[in-house]
DRENTORKOL-3810 file (N, C-alpha, C; in nm, 4 decimals):
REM DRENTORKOL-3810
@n.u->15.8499; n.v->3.7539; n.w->10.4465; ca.u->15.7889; ca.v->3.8667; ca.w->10.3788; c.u->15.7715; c.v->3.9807; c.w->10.4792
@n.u->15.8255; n.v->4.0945; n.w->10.4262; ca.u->15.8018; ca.v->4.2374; ca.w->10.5196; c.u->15.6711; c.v->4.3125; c.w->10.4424
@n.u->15.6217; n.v->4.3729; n.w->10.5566; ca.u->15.5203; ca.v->4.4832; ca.w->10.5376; c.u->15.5466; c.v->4.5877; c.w->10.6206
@n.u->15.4182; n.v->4.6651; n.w->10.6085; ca.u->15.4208; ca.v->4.8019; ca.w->10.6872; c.u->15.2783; c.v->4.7924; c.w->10.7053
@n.u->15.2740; n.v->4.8097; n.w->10.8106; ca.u->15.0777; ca.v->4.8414; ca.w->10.9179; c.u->15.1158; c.v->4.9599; c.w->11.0123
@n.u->14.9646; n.v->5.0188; n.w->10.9992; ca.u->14.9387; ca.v->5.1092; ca.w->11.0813; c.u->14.8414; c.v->5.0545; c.w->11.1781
@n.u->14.8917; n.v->5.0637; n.w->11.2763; ca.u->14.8396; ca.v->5.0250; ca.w->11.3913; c.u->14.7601; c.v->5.0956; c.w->11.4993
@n.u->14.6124; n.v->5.1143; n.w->11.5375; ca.u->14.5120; ca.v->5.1574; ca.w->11.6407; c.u->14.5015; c.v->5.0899; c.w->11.7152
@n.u->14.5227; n.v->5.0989; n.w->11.8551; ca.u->14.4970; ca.v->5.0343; ca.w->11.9824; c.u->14.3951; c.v->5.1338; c.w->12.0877
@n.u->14.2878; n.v->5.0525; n.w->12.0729; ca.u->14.1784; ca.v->5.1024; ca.w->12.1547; c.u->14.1928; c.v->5.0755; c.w->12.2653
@n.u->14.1741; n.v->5.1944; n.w->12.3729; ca.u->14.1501; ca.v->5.1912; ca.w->12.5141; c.u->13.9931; c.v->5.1096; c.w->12.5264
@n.u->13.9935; n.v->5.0191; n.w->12.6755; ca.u->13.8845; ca.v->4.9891; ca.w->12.6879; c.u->13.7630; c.v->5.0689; c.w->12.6649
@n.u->13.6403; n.v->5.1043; n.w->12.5924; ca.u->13.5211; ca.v->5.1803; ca.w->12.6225; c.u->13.4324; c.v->5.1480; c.w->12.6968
@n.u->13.4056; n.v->5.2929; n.w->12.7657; ca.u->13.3105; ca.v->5.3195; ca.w->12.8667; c.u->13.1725; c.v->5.2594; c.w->12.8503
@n.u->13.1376; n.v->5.2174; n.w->12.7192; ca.u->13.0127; ca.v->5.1162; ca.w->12.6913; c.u->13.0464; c.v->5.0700; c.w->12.6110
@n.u->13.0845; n.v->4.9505; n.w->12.5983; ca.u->13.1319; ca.v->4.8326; ca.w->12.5198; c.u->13.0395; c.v->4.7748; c.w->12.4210
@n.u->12.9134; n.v->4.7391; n.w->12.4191; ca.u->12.8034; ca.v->4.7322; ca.w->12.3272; c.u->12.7821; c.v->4.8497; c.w->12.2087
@n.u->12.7926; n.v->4.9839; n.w->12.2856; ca.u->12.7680; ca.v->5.0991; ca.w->12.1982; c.u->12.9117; c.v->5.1337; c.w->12.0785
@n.u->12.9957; n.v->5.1152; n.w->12.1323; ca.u->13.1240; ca.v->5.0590; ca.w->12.0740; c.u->13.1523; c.v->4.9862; c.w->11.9912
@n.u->13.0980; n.v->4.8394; n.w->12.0068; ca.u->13.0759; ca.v->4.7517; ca.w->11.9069; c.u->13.0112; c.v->4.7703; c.w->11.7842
@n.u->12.9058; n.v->4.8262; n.w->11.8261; ca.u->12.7999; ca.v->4.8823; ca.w->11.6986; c.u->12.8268; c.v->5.0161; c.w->11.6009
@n.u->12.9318; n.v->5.0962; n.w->11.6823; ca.u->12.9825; ca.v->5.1853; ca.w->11.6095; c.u->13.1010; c.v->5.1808; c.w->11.5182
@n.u->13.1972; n.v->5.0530; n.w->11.5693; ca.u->13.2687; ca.v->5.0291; ca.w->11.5312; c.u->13.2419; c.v->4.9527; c.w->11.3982
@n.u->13.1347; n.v->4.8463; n.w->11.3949; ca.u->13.1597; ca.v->4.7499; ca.w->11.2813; c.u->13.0206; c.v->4.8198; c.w->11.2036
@n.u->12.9798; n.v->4.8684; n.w->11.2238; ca.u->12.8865; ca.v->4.9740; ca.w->11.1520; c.u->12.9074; c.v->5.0924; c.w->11.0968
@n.u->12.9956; n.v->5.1797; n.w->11.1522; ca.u->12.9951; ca.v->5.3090; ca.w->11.0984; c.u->13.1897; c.v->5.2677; c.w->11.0568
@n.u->13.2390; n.v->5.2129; n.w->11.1923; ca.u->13.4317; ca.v->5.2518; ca.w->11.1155; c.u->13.4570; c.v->5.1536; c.w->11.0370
@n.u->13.4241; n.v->5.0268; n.w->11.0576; ca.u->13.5474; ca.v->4.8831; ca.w->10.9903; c.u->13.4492; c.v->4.9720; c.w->10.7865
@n.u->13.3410; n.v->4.9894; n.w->10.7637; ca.u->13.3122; ca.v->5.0099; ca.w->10.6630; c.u->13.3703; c.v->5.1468; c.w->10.5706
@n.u->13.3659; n.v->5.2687; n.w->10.6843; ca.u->13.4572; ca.v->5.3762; ca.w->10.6503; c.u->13.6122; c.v->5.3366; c.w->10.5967
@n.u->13.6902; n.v->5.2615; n.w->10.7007; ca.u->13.7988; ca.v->5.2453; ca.w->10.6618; c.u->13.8382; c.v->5.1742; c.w->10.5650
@n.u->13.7242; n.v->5.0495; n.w->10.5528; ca.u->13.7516; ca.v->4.9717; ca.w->10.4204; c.u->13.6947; c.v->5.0563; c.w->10.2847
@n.u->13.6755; n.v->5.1207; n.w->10.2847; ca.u->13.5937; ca.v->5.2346; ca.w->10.1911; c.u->13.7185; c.v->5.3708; c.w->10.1709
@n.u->13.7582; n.v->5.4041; n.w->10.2873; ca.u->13.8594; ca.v->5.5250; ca.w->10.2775; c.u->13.9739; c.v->5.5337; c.w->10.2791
@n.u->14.0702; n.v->5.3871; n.w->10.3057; ca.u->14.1795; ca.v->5.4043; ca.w->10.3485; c.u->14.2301; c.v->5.3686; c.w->10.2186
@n.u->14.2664; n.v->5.4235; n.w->10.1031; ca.u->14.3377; ca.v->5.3686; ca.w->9.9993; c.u->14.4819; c.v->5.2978; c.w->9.9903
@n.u->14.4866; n.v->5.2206; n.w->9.8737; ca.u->14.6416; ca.v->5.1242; ca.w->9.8953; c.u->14.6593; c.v->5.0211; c.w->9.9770
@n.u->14.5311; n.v->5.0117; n.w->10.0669; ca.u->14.5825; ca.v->4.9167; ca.w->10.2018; c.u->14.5821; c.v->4.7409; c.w->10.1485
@n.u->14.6620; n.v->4.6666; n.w->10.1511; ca.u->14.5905; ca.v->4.5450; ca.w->10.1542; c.u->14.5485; c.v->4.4216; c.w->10.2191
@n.u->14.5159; n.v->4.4520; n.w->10.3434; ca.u->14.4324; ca.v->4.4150; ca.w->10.4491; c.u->14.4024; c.v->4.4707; c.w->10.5645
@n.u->14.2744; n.v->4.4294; n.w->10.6604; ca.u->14.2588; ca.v->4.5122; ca.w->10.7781; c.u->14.2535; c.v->4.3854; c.w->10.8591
@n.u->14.3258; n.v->4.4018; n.w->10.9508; ca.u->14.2608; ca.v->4.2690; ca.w->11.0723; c.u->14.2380; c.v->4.3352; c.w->11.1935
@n.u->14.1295; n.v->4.3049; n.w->11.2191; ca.u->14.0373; ca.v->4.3565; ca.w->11.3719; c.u->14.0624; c.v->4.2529; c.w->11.4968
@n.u->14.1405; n.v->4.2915; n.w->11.5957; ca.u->14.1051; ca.v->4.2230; ca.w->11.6977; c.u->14.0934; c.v->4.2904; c.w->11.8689
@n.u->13.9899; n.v->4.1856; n.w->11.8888; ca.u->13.9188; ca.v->4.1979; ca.w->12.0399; c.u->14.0536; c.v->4.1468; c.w->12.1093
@n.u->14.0580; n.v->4.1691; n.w->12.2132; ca.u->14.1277; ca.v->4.1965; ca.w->12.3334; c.u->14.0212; c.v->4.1150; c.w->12.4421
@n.u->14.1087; n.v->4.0025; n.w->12.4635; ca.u->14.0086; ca.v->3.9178; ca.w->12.5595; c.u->14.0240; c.v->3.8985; c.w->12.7166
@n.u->14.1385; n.v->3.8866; n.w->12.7252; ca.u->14.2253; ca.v->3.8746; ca.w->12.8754; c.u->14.3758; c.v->3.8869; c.w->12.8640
@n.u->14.4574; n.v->3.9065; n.w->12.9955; ca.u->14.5420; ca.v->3.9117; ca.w->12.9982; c.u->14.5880; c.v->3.8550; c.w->13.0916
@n.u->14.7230; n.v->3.7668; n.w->13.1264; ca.u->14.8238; ca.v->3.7129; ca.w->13.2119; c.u->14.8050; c.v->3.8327; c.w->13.3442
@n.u->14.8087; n.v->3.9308; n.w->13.3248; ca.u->14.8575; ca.v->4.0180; ca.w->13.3838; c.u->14.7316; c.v->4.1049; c.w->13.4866
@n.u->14.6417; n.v->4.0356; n.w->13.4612; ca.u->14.5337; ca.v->4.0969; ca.w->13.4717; c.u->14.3935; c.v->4.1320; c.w->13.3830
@n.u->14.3403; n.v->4.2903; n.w->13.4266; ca.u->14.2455; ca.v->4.3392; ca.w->13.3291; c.u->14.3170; c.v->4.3929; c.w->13.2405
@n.u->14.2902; n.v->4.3409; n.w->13.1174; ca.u->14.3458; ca.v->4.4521; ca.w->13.0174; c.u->14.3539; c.v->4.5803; c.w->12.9553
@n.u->14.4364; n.v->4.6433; n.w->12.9606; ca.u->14.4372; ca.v->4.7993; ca.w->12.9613; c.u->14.4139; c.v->4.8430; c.w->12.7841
@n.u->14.3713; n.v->4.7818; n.w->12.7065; ca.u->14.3292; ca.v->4.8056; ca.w->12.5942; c.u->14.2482; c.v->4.7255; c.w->12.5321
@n.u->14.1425; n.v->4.7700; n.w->12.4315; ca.u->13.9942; ca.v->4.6140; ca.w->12.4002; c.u->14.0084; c.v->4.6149; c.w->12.2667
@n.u->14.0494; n.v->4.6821; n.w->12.1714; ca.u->14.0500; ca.v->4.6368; ca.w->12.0237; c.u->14.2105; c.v->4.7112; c.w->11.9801
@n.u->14.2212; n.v->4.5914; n.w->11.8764; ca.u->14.3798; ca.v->4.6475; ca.w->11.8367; c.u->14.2710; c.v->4.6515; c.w->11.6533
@n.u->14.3708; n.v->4.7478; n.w->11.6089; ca.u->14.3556; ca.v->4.7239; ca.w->11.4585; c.u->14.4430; c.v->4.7464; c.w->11.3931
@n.u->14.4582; n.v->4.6254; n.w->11.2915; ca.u->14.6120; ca.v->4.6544; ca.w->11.2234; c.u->14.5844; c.v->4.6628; c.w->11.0152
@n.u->14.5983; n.v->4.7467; n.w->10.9758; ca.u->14.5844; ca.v->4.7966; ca.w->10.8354; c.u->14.7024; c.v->4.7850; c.w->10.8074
@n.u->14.7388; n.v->4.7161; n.w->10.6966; ca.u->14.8461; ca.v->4.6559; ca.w->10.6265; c.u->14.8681; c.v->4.7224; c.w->10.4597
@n.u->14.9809; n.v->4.7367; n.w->10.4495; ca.u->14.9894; ca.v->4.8127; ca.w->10.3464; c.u->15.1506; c.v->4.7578; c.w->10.2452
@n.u->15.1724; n.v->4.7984; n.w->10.1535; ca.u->15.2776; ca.v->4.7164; ca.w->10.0191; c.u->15.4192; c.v->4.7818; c.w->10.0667
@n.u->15.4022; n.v->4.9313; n.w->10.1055; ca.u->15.5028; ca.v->5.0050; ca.w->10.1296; c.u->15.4849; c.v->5.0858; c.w->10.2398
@n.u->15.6139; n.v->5.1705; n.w->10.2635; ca.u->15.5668; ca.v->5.2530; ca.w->10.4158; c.u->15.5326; c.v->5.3744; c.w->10.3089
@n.u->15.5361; n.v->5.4177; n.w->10.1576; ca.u->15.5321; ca.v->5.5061; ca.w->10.0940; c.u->15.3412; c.v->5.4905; c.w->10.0332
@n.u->15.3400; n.v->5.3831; n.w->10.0531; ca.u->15.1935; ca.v->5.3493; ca.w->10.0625; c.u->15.1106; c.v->5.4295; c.w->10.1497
@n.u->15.1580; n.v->5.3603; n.w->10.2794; ca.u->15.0895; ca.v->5.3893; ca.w->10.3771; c.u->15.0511; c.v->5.5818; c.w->10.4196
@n.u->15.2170; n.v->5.6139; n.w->10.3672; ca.u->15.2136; ca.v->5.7554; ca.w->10.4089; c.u->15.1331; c.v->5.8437; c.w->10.3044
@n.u->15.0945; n.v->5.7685; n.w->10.1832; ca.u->15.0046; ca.v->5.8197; ca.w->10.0825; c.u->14.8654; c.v->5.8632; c.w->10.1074
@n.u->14.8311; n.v->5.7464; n.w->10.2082; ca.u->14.7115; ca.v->5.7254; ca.w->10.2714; c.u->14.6844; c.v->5.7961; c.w->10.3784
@n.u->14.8026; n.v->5.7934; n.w->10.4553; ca.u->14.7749; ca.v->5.8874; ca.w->10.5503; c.u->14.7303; c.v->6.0644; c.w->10.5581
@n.u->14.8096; n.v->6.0659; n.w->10.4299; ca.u->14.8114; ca.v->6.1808; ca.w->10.3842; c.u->14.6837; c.v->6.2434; c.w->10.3281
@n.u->14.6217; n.v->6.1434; n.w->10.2583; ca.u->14.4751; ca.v->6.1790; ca.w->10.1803; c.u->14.3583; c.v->6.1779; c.w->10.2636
@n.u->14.2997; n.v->6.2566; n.w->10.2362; ca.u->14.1204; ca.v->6.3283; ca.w->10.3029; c.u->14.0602; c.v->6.1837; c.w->10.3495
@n.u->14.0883; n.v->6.0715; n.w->10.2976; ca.u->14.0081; ca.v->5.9500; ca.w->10.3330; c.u->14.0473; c.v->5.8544; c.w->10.4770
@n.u->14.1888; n.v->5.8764; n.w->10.4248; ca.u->14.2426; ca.v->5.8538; ca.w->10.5670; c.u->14.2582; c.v->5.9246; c.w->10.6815
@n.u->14.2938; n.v->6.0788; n.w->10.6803; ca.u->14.2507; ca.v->6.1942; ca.w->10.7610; c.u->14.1108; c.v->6.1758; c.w->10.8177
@n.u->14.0474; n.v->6.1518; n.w->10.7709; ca.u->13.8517; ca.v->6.1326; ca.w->10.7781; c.u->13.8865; c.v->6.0640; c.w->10.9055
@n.u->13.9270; n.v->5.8573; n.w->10.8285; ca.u->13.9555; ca.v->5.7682; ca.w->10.9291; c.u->13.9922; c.v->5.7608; c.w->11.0712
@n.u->14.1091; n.v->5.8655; n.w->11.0590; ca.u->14.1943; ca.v->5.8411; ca.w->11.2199; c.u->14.0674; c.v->5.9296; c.w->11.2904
@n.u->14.0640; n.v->6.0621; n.w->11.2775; ca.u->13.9513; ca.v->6.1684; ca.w->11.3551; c.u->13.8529; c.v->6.0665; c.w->11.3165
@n.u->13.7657; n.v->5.9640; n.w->11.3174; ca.u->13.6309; ca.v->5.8542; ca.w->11.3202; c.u->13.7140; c.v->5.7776; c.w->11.4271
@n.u->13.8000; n.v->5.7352; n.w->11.4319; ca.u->13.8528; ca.v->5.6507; ca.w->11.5178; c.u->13.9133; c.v->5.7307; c.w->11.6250
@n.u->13.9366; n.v->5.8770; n.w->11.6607; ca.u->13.8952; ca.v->5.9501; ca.w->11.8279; c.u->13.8368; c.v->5.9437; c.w->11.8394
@n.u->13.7563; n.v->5.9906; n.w->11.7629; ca.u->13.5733; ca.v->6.0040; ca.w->11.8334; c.u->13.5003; c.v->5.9342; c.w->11.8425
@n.u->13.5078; n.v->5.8100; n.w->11.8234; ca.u->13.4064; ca.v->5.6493; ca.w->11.8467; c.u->13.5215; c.v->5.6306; c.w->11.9897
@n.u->13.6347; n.v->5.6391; n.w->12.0436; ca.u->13.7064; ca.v->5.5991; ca.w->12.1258; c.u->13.6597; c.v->5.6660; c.w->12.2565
@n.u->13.5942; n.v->5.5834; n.w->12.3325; ca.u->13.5235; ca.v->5.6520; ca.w->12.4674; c.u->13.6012; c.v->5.6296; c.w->12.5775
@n.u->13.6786; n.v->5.5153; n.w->12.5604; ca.u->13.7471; ca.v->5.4960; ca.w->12.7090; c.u->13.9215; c.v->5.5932; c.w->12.6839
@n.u->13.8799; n.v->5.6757; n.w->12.5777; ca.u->14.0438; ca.v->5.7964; ca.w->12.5442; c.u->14.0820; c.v->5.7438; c.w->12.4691
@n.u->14.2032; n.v->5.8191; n.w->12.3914; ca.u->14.2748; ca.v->5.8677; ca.w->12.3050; c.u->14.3056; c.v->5.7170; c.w->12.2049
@n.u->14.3325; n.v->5.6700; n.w->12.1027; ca.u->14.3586; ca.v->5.5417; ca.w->12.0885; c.u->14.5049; c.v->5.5555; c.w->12.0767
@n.u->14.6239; n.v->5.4575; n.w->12.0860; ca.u->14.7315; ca.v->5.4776; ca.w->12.0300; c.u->14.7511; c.v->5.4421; c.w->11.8775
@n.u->14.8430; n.v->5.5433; n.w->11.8213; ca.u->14.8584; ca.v->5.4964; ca.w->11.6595; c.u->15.0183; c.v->5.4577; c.w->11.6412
@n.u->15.0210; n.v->5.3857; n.w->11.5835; ca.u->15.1568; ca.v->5.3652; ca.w->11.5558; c.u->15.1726; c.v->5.2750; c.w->11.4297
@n.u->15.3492; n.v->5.3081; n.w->11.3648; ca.u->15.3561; ca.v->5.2738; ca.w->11.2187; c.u->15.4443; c.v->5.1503; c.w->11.2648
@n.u->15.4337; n.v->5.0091; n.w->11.1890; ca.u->15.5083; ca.v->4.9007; ca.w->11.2266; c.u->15.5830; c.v->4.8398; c.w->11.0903
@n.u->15.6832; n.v->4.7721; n.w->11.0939; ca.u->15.7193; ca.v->4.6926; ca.w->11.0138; c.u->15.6683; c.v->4.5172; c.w->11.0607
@n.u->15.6376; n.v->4.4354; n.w->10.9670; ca.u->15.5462; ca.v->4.3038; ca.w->10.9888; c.u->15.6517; c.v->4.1901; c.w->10.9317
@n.u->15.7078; n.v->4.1254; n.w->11.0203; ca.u->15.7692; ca.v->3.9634; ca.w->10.9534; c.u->15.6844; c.v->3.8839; c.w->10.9786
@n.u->15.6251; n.v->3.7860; n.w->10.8915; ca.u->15.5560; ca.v->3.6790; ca.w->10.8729; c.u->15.6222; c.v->3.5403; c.w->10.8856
@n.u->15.6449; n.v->3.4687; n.w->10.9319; ca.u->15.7154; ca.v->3.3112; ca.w->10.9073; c.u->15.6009; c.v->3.2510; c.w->10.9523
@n.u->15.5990; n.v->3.1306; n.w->10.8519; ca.u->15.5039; ca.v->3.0137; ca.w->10.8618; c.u->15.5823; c.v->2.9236; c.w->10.8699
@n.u->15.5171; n.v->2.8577; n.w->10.9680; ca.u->15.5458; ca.v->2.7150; ca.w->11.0520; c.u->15.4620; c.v->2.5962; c.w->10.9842
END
């Protein structure tokens, strides 16, 4: 099965507690509230890396039916709202955004 997600990758923040609380308080509720068409959000923490410290602490991936979906959403005041909530809660800079295609196989 293919999809399409839009993808936020948070830089580490400069206070990680204050972050947390802004995030699952003021954004995961905005976005589940504003982002129309989507049909799922998965949030994840960023724990360690092989490589070291990790150069990014939350990924978020919003999943959507179509990329004509997605660009619907992107397009509308709710999702516009979203991304500018998600600079400005981002303390450690800029987040990256990016549009993905998703293969699923179960094992």
């Amino acid at each position: 099965m293919s999809e399409v997600k839009f993808i936020v990758i948070y830089p580490t923040p400069t206070d990680i507690p204050a972050f947390e609380k802004v995030y699952h308080e003021e954004h995961v509720p905005l976005a589940v509230e504003k982002l129309v068409g989507k049909t799922r959000l998965e949030a994840t923490k960023v724990l360690a890396s092989p490589q070291g410290e990790p150069p990014y602490y939350r990924i978020a991936e919003i999943y959507f039916p179509s990329l004509a979906a997605l660009q619907a959403c992107a397009e509308s005041e709710g999702g516009k709202e979203t991304v500018a909530h998600a600079v400005k809660i981002s303390s450690g800079g800029t987040p990256i955004f990016l549009v993905a295609e998703s293969e699923t196989f179960t094992f």
